[in-house]
C-alpha positions, 0 to 999 in steps of 0.5 A, spaced: 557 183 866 553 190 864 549 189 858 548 195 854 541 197 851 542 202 845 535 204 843 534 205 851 542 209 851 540 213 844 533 215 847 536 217 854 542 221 850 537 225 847 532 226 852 537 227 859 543 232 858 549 225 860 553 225 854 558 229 858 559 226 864 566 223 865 564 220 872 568 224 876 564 223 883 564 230 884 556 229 885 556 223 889 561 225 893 557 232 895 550 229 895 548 228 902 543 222 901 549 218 899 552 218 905 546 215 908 543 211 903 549 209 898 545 205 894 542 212 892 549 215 887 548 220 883 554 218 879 551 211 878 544 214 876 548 217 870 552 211 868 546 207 869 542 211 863 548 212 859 548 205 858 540 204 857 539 202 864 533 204 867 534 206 875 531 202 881 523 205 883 526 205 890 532 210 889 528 216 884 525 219 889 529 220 896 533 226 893 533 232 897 533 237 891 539 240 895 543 243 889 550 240 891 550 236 884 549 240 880 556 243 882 559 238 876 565 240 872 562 238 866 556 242 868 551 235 868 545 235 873 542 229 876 538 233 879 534 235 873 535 228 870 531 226 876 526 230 876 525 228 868 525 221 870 519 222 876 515 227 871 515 222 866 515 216 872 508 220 875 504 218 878 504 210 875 510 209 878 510 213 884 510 211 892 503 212 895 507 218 900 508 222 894 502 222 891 498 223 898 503 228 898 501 232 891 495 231 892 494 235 898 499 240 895 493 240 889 487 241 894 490 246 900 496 249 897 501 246 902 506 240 901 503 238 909 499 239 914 499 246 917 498 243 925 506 243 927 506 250 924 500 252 928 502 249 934 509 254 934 504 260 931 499 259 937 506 259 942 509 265 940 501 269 940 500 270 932 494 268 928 494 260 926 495 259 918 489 257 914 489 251 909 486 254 902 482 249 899 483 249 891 476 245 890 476 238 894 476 238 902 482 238 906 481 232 908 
């Protein structure tokens, strides 16, 4: 049995845009994501919040930002809804990658590395790219 949490519910009602959600499924059934990772569903996330759950750590940060969820009749994004949860999650929360990962963004400009990029550059004879420091090495 699923308990509720009403002053969770009542902050997540008015924090989150979910009081429309009338749990379709046409998220979930678009999201790529979900057909590999079922335990990854956007639907659930939604029904999860209304009722003042908190979402599991492991699950808020594979999303693939494709956009497919947010074709939802009711207009409901879980997209932004996760984006709302990992602002107000990071980086307390946040997995060793994604933090490596925005702190190389901070100091080079990059999400990754340059090599594989480069690697293709210098097949087809163009100039490599070049990581721009932003104070810090790019290390």
């Amino acid at each position: 049995m699923l308990k509720i949490d009403w002053e969770v519910r009542e902050e997540n009602l008015r924090k989150l845009d979910l009081a429309s959600c009338y749990q379709c499924g046409r998220c979930s059934s678009a999201c790529p994501i979900h057909r590999f990772r079922p335990e990854f569903d956007p639907r659930r996330f939604v029904f999860l919040l209304e009722v003042g759950s908190s979402l599991p750590d492991d699950v808020l940060w594979i999303c693939s930002y494709c956009d497919r969820c947010v074709e939802c009749p009711q207009g409901v994004s879980p997209r932004e809804i996760l984006v709302t949860l990992r602002n107000d999650l990071f980086p307390e929360r946040a997995p060793p990658e994604v933090e490596a990962m925005i702190s190389h963004l901070m100091r080079t400009g990059w999400i990754a590395p340059v090599r594989g990029p480069n690697r293709i550059r210098e097949r087809m004879g163009l100039p490599p790219l070049k990581e721009v420091s932003f104070g810090g090495d790019t290390g």
